[in-house]
C-alpha positions in Angstrom: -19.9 2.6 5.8 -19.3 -0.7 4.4 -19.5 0.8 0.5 -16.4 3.3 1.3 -14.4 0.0 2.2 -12.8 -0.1 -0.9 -9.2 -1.1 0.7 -10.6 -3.3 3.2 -7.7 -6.1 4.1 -9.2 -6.7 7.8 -9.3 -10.3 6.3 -5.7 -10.3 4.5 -2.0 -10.9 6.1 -0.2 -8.0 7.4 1.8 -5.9 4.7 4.5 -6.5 7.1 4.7 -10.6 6.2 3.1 -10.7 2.7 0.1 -10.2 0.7 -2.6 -12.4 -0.6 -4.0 -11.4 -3.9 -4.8 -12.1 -7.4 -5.6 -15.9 -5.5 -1.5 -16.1 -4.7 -0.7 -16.5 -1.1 2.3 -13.8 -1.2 5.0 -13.9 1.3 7.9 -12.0 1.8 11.1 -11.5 4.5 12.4 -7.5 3.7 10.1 -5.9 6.3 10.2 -8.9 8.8 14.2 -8.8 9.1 14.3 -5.4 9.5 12.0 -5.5 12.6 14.3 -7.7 14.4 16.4 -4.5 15.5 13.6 -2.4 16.1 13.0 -2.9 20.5 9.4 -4.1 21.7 7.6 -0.5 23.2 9.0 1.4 20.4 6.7 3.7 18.5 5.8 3.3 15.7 3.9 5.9 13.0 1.7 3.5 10.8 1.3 6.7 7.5 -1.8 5.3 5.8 -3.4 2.7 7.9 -6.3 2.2 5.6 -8.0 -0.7 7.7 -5.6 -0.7 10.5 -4.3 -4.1 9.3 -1.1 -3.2 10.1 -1.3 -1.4 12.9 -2.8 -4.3 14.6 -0.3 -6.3 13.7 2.5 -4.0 15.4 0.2 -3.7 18.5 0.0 -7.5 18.6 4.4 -7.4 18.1 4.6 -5.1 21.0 4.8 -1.5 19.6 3.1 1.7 20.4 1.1 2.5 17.4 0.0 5.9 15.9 -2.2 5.2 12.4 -3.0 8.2 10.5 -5.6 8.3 7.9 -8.0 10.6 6.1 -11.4 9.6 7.7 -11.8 9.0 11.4 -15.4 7.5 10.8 -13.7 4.9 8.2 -10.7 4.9 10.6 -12.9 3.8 13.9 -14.9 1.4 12.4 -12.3 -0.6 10.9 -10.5 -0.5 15.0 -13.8 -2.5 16.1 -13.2 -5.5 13.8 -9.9 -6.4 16.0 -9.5 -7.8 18.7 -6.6 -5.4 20.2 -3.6 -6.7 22.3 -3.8 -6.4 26.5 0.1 -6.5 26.3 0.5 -2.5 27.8 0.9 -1.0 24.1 -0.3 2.2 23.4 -2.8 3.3 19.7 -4.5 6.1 18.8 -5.8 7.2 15.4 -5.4 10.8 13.7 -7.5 11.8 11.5 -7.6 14.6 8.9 -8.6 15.5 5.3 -5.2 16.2 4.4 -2.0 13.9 4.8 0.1 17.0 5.5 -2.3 18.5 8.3 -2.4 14.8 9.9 1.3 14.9 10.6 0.9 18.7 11.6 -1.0 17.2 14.3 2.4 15.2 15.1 4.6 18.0 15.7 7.8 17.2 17.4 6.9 13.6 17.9 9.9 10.8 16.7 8.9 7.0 15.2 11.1 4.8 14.9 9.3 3.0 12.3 7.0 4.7 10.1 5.0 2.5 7.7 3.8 3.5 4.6 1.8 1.0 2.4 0.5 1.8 -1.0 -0.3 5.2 0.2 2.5 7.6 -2.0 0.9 6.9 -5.5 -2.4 8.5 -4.5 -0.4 12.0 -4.0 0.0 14.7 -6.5 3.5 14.8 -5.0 4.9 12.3 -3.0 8.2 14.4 -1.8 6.7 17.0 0.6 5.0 14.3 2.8 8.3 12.1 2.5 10.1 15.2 3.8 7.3 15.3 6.4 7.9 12.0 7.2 11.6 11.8 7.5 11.4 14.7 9.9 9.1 12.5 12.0 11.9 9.5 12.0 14.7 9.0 15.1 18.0 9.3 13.8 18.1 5.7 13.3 14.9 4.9 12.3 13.1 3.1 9.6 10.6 3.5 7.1 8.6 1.1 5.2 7.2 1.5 1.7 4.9 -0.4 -0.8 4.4 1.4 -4.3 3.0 -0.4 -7.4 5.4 -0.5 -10.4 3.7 1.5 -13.3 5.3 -0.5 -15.5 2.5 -3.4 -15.2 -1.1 -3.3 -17.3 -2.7 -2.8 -14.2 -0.9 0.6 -13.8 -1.4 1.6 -17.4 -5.7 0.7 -16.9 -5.9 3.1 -13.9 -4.0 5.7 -15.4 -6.1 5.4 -18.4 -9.1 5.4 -16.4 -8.4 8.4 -14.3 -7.6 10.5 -17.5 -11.2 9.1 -18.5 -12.8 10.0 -15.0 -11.8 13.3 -15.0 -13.0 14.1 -18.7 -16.3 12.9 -17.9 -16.6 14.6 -14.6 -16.8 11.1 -12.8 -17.0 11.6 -8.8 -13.7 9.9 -7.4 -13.4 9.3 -3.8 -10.7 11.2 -2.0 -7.4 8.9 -1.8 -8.7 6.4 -4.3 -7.4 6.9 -7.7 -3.8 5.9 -8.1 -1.8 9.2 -9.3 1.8 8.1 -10.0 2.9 5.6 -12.4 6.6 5.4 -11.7 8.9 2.8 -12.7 10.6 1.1 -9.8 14.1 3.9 -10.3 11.7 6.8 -10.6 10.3 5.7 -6.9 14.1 5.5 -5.8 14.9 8.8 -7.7 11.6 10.5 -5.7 12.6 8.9 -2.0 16.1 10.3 -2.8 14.9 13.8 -3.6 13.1 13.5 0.3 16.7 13.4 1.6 16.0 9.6 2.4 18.2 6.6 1.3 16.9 3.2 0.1 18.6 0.2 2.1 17.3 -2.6 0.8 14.7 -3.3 -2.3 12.3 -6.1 -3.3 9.6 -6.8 -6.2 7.1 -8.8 -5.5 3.6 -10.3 -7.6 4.9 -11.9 -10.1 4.5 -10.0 -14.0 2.8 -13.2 -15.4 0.4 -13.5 -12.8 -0.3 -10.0 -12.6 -0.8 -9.6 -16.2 -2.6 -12.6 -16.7 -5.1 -11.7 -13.7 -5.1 -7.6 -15.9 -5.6 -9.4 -19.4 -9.1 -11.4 -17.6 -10.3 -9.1 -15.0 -10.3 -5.6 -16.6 -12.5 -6.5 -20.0 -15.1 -8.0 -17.8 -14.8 -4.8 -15.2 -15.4 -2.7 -18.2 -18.2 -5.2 -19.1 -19.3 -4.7 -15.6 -19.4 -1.1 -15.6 -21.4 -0.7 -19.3 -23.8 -2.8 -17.7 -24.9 -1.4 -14.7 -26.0 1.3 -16.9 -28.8 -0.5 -18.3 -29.6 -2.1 -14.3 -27.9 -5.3 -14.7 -25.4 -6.0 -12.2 -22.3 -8.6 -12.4 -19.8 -9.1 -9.7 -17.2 -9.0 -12.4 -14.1 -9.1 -9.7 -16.0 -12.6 -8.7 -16.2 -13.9 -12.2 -12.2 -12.7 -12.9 -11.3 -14.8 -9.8 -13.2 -18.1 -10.8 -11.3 -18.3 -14.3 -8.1 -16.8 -12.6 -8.3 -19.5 -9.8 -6.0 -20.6 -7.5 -5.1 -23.9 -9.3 -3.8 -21.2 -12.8 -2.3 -18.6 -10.6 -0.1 -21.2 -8.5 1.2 -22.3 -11.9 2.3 -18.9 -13.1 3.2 -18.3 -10.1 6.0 -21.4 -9.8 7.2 -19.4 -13.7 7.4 -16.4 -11.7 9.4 -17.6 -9.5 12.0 -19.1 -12.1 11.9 -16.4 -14.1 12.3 -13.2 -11.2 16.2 -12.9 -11.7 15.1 -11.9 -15.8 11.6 -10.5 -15.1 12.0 -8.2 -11.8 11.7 -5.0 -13.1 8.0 -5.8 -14.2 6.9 -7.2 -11.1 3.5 -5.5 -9.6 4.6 -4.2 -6.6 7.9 -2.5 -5.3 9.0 -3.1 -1.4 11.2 -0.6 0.0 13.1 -0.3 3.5 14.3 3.6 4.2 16.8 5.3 6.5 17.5 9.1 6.9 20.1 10.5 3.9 22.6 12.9 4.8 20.2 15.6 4.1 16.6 16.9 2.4 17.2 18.8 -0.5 15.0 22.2 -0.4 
């Protein structure tokens, strides 16, 4: 089981607080603030729940949690790393090959927080299942959504790479590659379509510590890859975060900073908090 872990953040913060990655502690506020009005005992649908980081997290804040996910196997071994709550919450995972029959299991249930982190650029078509959602949300309920930016290098690699895996017939795992590659108005053009409405917007990962950690890690993960093929075996994400250390990142990081008011629309990763539109378009 432990070979399908590919999104494993059991060891990471909750999405709901920040990030750590490319060796940058990231923290943010969007998500937190918008908790404040949401009542302990409320349910919450955690769409994506990967390695139920988040959903513990929620459980341990209070709320009833529902995580939905592709692979119950995946989905219950993850549950046995954590140490859940005692505090009279409620969980349960759902479980099916398909996003849409998941939430077909939901019928006529109401969150009033439904997460949704970096889960809508593995879709072919992220509208349906944000229509899905939305009709899953109380009439002032919230949604929260991580996407990448496909403006960064990162993007552009796995886009490049999937185009490769699928003319070589390479196996790829269900939910794994990333299909979108939307710039950070195409997402808000695409939750707009769903008959949702953006409320508030962040970027977060910084572009020249994201591209820095891109320019050293992906050559050597190519390296990597052309290797194994002749039985010699790197851990090439281990060698990428040795000359991308902490020390380096913390430093572009700091420039980040500075230069996020010029530099935002390349940043990695897009934060979004959603409320119900006047209506879904058909």
């Amino acid at each position: 089981m432990a070979d399908l872990r590919i999104f494993d953040r059991v060891e990471d913060v909750s999405k709901l607080v920040g990030c750590n990655t490319r060796n940058v502690e990231y923290r943010w506020t969007i998500f937190h603030d918008n908790l404040g009005s949401l009542p302990v005992g409320s349910n919450v649908l955690d769409f994506g729940a990967g390695s139920l980081r988040d959903s513990y997290e929620l459980a341990v804040r209070g709320y009833n949690i529902t995580s939905v996910d592709l692979d119950e196997k995946l989905l219950s071994s993850y549950s046995v790393e954590y140490e859940w709550p005692s505090n009279g919450t409620k969980r349960r995972l759902v479980s099916e090959a398909k996003p849409t029959d998941s939430l077909a299991k939901l019928s006529g249930e109401k969150f009033s927080l439904i997460t949704c982190f970096d889960v809508l650029e593995h879709l072919d078509d992220p509208v349906p299942v944000l229509k899905l959602l939305r009709s899953h949300m109380t009439p002032d309920g919230k949604m929260f959504v991580t996407v990448p930016n496909g403006r960064t290098l990162f993007e552009l690699a796995l886009r490049v790479d999937l185009v490769i895996a699928r003319a070589t017939k390479r196996r790829l795992r269900p939910g794994e590659p990333h299909l979108q590659r939307n710039s950070p108005g195409k997402w808000v053009r695409l939750i707009e379509r769903a008959g949702l409405k953006v409320v508030a917007h962040d970027m977060q990962i910084g572009v020249l510590v994201n591209t820095a950690f891109a320019l050293v890690q992906l050559p050597i993960l190519l390296c990597c890859r052309l290797l194994r093929r002749f039985g010699i075996n790197f851990n090439g994400t281990e060698i990428a975060s040795r000359i991308c250390n902490g020390a380096r990142m913390s430093a572009l990081d700091r420039l980040d900073q500075a230069s996020k008011p010029m530099l935002r629309g390349l940043y990695g990763w897009n934060l979004f908090v959603v409320s119900q539109g006047d209506r879904a378009d058909s």
